[in-house]
PDB file of N, CA, C and O in Angstrom, chain B, residues numbered from 101:
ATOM      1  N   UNK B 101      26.274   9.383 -93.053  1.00  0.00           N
ATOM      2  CA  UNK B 101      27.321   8.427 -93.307  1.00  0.00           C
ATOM      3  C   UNK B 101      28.641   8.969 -92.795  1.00  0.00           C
ATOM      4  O   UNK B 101      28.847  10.183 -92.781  1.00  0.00           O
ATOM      5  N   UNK B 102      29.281   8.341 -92.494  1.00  0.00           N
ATOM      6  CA  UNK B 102      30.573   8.325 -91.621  1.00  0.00           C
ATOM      7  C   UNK B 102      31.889   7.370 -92.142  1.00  0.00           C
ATOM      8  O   UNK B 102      31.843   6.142 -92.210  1.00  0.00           O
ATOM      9  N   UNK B 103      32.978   8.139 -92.467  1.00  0.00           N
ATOM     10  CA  UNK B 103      34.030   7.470 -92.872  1.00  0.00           C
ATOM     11  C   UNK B 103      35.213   7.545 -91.767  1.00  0.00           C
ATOM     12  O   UNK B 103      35.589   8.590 -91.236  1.00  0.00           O
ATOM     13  N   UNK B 104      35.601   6.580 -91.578  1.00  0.00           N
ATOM     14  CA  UNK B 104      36.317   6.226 -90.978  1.00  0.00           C
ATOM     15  C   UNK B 104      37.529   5.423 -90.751  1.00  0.00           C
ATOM     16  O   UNK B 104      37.304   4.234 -90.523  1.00  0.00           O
ATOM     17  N   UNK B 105      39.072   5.886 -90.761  1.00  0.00           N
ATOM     18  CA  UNK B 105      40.339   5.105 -90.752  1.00  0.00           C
ATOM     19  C   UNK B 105      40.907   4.216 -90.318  1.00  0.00           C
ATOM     20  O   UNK B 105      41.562   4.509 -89.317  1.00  0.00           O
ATOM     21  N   UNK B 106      40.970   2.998 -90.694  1.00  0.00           N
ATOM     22  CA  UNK B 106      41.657   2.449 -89.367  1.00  0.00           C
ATOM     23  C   UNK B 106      42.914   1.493 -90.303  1.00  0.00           C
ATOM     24  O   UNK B 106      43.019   1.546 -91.528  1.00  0.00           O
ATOM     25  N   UNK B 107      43.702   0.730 -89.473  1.00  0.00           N
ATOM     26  CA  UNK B 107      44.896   0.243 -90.161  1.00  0.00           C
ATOM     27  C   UNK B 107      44.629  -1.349 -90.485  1.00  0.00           C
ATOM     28  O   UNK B 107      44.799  -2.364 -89.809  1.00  0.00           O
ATOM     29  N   UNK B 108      44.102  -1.101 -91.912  1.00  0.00           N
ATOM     30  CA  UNK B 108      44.338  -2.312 -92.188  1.00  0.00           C
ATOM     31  C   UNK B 108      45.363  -2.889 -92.585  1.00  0.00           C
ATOM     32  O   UNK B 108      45.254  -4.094 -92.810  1.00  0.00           O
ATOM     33  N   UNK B 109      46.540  -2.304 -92.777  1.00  0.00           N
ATOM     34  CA  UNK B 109      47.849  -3.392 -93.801  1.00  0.00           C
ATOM     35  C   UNK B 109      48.212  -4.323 -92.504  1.00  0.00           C
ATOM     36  O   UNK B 109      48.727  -5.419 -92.724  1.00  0.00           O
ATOM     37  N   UNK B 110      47.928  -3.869 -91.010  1.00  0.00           N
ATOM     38  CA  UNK B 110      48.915  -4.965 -90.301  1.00  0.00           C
ATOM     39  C   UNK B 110      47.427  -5.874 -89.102  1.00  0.00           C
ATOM     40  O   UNK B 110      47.501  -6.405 -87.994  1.00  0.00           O
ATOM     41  N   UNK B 111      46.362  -5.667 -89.976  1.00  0.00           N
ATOM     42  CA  UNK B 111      45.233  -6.311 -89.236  1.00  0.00           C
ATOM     43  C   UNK B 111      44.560  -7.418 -90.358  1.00  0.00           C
ATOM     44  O   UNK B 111      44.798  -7.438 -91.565  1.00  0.00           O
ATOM     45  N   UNK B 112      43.597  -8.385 -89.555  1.00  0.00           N
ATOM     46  CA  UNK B 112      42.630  -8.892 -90.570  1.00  0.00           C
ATOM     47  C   UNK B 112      41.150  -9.756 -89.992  1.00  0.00           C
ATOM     48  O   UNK B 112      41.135  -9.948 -88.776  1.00  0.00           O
ATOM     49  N   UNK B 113      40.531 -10.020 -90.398  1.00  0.00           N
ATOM     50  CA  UNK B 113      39.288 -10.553 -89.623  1.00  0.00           C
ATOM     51  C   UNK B 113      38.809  -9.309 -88.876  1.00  0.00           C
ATOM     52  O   UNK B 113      38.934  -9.016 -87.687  1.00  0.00           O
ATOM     53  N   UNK B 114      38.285  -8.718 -89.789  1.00  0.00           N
ATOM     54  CA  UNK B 114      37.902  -7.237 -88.901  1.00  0.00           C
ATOM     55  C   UNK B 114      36.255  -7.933 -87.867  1.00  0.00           C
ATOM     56  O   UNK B 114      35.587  -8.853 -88.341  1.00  0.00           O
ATOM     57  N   UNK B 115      35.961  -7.392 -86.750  1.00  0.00           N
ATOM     58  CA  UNK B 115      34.784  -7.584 -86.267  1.00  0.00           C
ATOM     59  C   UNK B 115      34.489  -5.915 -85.603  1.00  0.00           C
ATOM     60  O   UNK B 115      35.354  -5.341 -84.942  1.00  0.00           O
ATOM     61  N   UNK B 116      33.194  -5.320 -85.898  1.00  0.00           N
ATOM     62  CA  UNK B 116      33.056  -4.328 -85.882  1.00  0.00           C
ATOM     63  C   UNK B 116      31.899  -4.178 -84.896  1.00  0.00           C
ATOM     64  O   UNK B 116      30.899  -4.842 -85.169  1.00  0.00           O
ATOM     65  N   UNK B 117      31.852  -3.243 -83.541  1.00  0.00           N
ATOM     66  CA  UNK B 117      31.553  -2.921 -82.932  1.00  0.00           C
ATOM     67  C   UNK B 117      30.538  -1.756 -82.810  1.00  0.00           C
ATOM     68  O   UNK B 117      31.293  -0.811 -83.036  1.00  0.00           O
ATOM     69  N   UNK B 118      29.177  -1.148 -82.575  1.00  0.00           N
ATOM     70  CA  UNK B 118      27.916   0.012 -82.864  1.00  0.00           C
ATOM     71  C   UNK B 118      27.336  -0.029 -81.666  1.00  0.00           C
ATOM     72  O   UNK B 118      26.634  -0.883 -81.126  1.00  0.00           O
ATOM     73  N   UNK B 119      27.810   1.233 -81.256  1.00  0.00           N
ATOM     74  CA  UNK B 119      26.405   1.600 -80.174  1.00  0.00           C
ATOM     75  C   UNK B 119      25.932   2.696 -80.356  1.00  0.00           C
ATOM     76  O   UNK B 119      26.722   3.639 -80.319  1.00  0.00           O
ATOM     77  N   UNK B 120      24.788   2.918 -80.561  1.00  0.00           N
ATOM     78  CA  UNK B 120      24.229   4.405 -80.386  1.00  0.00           C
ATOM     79  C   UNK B 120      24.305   4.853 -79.146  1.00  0.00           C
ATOM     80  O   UNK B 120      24.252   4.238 -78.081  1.00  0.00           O
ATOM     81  N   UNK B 121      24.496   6.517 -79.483  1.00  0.00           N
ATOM     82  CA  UNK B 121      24.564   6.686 -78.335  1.00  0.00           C
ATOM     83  C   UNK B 121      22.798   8.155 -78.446  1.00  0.00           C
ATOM     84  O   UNK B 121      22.320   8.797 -79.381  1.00  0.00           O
ATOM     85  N   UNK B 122      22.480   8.050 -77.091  1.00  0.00           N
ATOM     86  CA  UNK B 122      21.752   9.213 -76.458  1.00  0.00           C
ATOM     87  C   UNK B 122      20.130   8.979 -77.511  1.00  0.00           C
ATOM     88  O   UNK B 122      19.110   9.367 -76.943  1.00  0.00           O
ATOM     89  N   UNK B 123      20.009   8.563 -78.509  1.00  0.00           N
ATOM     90  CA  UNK B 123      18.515   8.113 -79.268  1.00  0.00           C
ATOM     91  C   UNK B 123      18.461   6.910 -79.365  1.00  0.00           C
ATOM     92  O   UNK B 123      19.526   6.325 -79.171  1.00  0.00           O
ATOM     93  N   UNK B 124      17.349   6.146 -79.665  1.00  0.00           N
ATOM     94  CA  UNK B 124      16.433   5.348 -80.698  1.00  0.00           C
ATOM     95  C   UNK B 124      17.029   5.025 -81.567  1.00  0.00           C
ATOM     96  O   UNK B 124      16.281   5.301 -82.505  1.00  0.00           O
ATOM     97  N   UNK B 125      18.024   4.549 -82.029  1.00  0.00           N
ATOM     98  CA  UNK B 125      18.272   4.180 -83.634  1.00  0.00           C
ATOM     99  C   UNK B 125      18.777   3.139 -84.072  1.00  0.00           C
ATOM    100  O   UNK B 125      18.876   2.203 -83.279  1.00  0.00           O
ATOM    101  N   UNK B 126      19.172   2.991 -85.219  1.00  0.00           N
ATOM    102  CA  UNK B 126      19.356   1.630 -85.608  1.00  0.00           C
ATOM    103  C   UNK B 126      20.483   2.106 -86.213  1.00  0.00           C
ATOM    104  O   UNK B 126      20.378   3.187 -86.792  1.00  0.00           O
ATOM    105  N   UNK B 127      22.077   1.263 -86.211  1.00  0.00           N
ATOM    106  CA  UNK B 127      23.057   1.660 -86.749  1.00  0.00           C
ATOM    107  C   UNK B 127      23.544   0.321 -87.551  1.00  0.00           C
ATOM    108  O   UNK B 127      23.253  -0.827 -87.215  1.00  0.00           O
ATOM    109  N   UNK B 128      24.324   0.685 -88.652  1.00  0.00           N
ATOM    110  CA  UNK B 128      25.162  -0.419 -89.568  1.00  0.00           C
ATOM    111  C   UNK B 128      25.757  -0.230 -90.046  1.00  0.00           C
ATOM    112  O   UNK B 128      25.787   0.826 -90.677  1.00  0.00           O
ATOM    113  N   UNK B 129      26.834  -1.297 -90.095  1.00  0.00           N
ATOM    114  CA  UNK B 129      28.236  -0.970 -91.380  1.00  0.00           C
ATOM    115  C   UNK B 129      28.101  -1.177 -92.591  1.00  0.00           C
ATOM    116  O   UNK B 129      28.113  -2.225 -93.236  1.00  0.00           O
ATOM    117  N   UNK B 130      27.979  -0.188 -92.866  1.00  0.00           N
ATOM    118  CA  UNK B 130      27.053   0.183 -94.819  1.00  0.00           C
ATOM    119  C   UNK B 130      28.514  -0.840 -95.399  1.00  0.00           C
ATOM    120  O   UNK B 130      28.441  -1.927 -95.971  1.00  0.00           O
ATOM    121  N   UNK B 131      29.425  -0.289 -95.132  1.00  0.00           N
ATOM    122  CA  UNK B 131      30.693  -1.047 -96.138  1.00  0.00           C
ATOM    123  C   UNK B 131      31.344  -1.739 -95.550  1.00  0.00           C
ATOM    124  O   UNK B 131      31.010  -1.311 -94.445  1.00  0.00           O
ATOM    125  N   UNK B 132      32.284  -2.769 -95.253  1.00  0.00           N
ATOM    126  CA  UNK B 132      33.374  -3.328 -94.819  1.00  0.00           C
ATOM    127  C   UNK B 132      34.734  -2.323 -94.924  1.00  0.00           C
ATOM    128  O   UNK B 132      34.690  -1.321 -95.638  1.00  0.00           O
ATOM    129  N   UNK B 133      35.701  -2.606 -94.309  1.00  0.00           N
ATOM    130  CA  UNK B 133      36.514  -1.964 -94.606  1.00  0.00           C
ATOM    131  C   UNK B 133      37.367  -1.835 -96.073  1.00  0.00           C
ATOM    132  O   UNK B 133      37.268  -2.677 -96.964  1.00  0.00           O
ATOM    133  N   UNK B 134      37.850  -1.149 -96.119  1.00  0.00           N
ATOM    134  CA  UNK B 134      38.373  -1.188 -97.678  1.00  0.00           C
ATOM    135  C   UNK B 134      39.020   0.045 -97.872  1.00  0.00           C
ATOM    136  O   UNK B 134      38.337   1.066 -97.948  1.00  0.00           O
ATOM    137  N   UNK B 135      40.329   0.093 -97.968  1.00  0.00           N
ATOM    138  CA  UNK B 135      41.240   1.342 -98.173  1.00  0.00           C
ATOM    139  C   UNK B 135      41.471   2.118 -97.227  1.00  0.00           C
ATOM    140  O   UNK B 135      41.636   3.334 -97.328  1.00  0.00           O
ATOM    141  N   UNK B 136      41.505   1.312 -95.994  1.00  0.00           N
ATOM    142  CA  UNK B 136      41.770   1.798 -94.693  1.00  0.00           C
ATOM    143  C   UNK B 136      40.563   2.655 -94.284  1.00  0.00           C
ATOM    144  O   UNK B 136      40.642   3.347 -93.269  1.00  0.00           O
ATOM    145  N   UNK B 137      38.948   2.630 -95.368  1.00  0.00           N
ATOM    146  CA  UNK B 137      38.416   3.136 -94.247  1.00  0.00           C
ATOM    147  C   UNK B 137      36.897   2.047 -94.144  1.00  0.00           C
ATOM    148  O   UNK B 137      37.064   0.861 -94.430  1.00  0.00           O
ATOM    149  N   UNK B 138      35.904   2.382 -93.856  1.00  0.00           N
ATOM    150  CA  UNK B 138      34.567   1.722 -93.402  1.00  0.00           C
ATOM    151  C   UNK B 138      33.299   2.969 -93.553  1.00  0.00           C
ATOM    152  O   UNK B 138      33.343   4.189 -93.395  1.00  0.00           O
ATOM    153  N   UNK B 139      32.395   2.208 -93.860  1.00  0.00           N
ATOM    154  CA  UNK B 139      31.116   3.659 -93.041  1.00  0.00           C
ATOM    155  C   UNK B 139      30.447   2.671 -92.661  1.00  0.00           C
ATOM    156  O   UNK B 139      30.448   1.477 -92.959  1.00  0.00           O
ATOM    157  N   UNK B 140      29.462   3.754 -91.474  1.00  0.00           N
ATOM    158  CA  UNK B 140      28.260   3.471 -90.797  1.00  0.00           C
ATOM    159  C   UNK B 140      27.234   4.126 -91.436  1.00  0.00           C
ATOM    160  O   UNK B 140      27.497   5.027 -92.232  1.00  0.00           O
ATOM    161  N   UNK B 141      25.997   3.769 -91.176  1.00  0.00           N
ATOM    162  CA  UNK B 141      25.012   4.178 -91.670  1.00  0.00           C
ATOM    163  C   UNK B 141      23.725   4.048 -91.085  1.00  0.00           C
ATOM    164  O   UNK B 141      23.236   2.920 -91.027  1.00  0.00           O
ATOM    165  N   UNK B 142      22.992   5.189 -90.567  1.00  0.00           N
ATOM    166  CA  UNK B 142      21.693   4.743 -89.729  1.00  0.00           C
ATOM    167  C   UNK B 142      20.324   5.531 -89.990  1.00  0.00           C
ATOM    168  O   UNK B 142      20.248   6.515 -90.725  1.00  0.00           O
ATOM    169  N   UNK B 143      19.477   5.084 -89.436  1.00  0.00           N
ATOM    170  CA  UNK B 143      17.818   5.238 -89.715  1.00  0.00           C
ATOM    171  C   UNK B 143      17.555   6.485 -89.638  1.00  0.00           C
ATOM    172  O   UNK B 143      16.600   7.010 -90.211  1.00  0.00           O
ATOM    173  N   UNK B 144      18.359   7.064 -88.939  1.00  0.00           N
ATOM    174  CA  UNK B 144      18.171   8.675 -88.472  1.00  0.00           C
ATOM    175  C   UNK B 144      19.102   9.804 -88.359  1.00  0.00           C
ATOM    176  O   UNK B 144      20.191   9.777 -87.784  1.00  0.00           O
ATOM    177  N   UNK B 145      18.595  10.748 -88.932  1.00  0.00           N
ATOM    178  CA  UNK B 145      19.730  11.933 -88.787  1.00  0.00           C
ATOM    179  C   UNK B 145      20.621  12.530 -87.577  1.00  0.00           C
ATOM    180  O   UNK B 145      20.186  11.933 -86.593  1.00  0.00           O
ATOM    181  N   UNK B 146      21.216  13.037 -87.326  1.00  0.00           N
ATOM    182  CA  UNK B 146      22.290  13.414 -86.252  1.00  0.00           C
ATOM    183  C   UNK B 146      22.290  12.802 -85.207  1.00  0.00           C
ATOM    184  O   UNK B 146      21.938  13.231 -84.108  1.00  0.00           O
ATOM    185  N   UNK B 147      22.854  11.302 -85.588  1.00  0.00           N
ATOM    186  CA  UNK B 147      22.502   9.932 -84.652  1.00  0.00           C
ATOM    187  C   UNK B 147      24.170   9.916 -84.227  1.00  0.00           C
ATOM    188  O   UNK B 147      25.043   9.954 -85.095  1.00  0.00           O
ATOM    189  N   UNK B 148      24.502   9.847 -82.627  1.00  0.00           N
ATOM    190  CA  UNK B 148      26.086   9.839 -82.366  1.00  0.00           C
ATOM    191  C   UNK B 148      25.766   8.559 -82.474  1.00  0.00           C
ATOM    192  O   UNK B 148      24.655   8.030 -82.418  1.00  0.00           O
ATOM    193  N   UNK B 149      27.101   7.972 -82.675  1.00  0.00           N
ATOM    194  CA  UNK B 149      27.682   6.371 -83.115  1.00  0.00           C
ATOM    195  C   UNK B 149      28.841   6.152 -82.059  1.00  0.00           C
ATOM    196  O   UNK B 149      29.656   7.073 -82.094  1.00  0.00           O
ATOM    197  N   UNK B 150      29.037   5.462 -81.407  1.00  0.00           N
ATOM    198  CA  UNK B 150      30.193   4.831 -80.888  1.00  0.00           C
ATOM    199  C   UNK B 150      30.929   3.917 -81.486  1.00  0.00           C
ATOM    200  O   UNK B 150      30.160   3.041 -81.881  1.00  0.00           O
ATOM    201  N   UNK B 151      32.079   3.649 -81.773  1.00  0.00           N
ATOM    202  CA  UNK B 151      32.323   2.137 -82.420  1.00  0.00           C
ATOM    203  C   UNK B 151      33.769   1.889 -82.188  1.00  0.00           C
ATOM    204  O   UNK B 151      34.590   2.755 -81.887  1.00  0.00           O
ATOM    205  N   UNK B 152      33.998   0.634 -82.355  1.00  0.00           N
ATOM    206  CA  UNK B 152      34.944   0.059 -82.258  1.00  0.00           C
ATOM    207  C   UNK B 152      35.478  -0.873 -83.449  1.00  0.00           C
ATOM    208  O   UNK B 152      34.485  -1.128 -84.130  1.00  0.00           O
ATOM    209  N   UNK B 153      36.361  -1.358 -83.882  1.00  0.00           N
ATOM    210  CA  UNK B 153      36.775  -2.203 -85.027  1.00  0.00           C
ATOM    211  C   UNK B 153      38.313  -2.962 -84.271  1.00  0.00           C
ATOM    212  O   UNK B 153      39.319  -2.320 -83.967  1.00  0.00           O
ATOM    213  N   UNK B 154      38.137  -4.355 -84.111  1.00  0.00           N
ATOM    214  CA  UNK B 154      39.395  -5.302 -83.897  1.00  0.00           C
ATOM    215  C   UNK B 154      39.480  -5.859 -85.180  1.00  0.00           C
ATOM    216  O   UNK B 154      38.767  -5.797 -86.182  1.00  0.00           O
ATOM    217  N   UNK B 155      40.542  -6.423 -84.896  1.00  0.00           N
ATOM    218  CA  UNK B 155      41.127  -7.333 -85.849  1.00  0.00           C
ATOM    219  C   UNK B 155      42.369  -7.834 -85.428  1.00  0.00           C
ATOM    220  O   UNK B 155      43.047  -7.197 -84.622  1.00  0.00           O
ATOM    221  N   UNK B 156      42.751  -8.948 -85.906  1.00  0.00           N
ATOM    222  CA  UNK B 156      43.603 -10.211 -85.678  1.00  0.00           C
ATOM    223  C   UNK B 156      44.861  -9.590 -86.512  1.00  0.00           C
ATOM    224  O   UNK B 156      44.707  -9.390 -87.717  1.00  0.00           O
ATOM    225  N   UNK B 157      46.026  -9.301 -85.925  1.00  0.00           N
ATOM    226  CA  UNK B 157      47.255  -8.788 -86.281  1.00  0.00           C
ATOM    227  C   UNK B 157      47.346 -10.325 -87.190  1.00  0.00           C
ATOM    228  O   UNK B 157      46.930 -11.472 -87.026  1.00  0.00           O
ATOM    229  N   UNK B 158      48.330  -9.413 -88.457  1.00  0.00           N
ATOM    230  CA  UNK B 158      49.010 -10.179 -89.349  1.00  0.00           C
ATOM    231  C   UNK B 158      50.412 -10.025 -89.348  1.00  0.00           C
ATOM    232  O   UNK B 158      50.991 -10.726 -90.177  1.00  0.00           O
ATOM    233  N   UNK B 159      51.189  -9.222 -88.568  1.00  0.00           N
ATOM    234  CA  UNK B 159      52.545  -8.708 -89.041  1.00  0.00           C
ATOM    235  C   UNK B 159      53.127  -9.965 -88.341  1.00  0.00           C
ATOM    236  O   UNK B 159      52.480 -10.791 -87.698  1.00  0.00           O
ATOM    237  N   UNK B 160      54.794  -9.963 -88.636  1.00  0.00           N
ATOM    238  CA  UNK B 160      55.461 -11.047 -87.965  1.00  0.00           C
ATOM    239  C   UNK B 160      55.268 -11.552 -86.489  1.00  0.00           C
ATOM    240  O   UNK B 160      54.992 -12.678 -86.073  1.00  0.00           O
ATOM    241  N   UNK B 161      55.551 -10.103 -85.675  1.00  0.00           N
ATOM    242  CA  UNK B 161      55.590 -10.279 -84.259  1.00  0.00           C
ATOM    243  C   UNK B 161      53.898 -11.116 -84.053  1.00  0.00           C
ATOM    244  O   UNK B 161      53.716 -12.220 -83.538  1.00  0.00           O
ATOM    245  N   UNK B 162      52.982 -10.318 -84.550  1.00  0.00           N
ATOM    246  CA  UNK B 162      52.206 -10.595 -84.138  1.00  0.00           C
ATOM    247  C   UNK B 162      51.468 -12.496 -84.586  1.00  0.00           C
ATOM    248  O   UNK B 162      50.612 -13.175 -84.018  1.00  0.00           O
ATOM    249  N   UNK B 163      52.151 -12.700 -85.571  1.00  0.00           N
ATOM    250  CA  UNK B 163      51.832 -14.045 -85.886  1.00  0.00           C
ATOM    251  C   UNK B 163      52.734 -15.354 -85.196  1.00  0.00           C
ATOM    252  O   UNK B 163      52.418 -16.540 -85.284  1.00  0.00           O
ATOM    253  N   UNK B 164      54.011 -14.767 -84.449  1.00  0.00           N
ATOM    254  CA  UNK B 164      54.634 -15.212 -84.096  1.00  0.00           C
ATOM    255  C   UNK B 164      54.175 -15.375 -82.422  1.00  0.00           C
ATOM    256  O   UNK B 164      54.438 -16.426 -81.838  1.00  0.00           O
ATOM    257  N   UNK B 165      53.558 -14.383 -81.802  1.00  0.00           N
ATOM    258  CA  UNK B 165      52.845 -14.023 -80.109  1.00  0.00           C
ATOM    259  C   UNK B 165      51.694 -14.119 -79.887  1.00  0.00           C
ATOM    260  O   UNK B 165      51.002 -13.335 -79.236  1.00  0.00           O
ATOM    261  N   UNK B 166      51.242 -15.507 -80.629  1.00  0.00           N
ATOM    262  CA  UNK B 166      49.403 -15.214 -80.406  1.00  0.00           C
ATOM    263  C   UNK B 166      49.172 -15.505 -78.887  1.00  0.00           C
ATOM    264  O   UNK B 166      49.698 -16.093 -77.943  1.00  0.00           O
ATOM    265  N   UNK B 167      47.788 -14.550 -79.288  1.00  0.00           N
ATOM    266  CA  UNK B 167      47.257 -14.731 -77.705  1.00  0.00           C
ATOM    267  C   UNK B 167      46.247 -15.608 -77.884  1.00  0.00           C
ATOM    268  O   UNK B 167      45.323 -15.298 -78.636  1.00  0.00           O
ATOM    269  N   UNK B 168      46.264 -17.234 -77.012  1.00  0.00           N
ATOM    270  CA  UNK B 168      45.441 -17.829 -76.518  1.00  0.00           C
ATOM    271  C   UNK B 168      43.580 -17.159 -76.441  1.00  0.00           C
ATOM    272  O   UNK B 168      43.237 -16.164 -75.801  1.00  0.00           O
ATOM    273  N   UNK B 169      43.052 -17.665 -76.919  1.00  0.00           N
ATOM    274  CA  UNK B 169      41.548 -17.204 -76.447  1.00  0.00           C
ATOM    275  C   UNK B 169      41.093 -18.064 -75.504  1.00  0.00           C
ATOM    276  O   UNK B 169      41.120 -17.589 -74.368  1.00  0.00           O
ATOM    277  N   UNK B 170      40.723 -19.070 -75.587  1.00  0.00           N
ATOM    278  CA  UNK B 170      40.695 -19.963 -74.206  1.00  0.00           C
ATOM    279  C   UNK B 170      41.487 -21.153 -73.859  1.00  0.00           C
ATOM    280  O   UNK B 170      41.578 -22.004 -74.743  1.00  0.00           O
ATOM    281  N   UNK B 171      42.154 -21.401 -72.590  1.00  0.00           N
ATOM    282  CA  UNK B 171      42.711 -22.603 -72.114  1.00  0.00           C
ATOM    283  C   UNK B 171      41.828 -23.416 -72.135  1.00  0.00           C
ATOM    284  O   UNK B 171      40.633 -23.262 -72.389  1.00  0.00           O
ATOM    285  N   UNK B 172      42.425 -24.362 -71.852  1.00  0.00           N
ATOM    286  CA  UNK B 172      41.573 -26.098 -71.619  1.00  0.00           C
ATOM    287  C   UNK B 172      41.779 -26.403 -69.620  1.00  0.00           C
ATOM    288  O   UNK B 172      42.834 -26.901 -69.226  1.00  0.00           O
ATOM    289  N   UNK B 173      41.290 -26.240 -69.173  1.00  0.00           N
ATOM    290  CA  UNK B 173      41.913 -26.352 -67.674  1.00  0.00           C
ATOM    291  C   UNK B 173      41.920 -27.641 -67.539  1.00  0.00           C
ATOM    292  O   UNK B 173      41.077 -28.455 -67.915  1.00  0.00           O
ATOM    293  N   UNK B 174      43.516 -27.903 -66.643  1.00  0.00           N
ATOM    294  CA  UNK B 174      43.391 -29.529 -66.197  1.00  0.00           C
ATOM    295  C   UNK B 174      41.983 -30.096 -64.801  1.00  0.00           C
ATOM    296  O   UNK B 174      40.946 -29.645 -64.315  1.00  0.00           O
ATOM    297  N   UNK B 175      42.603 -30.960 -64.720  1.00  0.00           N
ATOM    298  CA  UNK B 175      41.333 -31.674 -63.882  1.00  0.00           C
ATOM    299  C   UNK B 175      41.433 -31.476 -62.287  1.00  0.00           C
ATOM    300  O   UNK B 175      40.622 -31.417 -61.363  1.00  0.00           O
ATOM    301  N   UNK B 176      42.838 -31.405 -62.425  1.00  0.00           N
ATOM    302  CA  UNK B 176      43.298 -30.234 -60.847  1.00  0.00           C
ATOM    303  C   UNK B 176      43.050 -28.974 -60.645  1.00  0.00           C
ATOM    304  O   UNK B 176      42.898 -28.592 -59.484  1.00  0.00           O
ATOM    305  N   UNK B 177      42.935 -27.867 -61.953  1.00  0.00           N
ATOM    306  CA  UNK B 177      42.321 -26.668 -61.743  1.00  0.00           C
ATOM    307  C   UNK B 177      40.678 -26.784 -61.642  1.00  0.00           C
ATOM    308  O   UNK B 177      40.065 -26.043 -60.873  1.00  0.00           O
ATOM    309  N   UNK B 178      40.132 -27.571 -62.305  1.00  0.00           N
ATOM    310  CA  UNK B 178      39.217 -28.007 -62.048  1.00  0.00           C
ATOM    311  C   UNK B 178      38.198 -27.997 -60.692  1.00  0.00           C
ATOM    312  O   UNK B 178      37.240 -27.283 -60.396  1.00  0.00           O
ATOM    313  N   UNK B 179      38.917 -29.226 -59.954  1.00  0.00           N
ATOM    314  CA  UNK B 179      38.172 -30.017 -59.214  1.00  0.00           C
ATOM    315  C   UNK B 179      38.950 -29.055 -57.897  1.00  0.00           C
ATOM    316  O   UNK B 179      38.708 -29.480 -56.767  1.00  0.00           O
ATOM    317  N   UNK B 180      39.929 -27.698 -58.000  1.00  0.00           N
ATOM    318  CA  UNK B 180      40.383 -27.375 -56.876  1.00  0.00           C
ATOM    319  C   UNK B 180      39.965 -26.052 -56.658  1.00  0.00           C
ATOM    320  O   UNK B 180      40.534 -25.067 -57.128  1.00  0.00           O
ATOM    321  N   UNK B 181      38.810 -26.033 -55.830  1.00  0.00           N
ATOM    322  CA  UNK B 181      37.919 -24.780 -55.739  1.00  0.00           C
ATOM    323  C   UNK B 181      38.550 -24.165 -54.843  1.00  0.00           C
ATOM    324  O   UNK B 181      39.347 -24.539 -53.982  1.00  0.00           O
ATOM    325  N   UNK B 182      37.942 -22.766 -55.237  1.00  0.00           N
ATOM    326  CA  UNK B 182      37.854 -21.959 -53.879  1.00  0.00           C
ATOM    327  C   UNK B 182      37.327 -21.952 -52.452  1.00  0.00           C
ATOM    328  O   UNK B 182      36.105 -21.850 -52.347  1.00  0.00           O
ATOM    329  N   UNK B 183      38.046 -22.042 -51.333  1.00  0.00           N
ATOM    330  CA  UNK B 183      37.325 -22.459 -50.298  1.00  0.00           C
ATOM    331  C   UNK B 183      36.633 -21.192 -49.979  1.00  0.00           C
ATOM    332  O   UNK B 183      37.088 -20.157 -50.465  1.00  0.00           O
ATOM    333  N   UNK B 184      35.321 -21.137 -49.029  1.00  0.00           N
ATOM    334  CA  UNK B 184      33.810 -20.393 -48.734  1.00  0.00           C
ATOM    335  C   UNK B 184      34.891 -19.539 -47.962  1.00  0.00           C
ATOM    336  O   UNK B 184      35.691 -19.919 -47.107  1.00  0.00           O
ATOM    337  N   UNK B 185      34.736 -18.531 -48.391  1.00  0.00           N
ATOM    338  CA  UNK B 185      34.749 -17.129 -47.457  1.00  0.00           C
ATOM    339  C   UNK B 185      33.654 -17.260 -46.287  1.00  0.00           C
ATOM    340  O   UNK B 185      34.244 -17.247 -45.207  1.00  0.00           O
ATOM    341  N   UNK B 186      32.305 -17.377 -46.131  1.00  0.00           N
ATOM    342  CA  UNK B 186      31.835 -17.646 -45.244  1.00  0.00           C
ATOM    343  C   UNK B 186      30.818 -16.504 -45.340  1.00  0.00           C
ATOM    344  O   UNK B 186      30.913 -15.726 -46.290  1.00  0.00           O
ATOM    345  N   UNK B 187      29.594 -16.302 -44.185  1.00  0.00           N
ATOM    346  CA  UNK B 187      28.542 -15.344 -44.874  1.00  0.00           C
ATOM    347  C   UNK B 187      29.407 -14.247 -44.365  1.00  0.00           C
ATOM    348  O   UNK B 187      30.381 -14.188 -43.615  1.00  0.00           O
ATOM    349  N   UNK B 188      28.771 -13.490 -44.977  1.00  0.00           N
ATOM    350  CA  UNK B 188      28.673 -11.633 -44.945  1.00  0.00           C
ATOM    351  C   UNK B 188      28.433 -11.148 -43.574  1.00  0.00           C
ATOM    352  O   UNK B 188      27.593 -11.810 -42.964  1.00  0.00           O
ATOM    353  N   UNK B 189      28.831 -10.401 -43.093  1.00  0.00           N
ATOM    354  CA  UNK B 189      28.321  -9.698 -41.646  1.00  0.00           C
ATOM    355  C   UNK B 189      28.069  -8.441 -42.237  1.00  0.00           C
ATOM    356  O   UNK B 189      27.649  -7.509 -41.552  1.00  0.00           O
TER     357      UNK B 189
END
């Protein structure tokens, strides 16, 4: 098991990220976050873990500067392709 810090007072909607690395194993987030930290937890002993943890800023700036996840494209970005480069030599 593995504890681990991260900042929750100015984050939220955590989504949490596991890759094993170099074995076979199966990894999971035994806890959610909670008191700035989290654990992982897996099938097998001296298993490296990679991970990552986002989350959706709560502070002013950041509620004030959201970033877009996807546009809506108009019907001119649309319908106005890229013209063919042409084959390969």
């Amino acid at each position: 098991m593995l504890r681990r810090q991260v900042r929750q007072a100015l984050n939220r909607d955590f989504r949490y990220q596991l890759t094993v690395i170099g074995t076979f194993a199966q990894a999971i987030v035994a806890t959610k976050i909670s008191g700035n930290r989290f654990t992982i937890k897996t099938n097998a002993t001296n298993v490296e873990v990679s991970w990552q943890v986002t989350g959706i800023r709560k502070d002013a700036y950041g509620n004030k500067h959201r970033i877009s996840v996807e546009e809506v494209k108009s019907e001119q970005a649309i319908n106005n392709k890229r013209p063919s480069r042409g084959p390969v030599r």
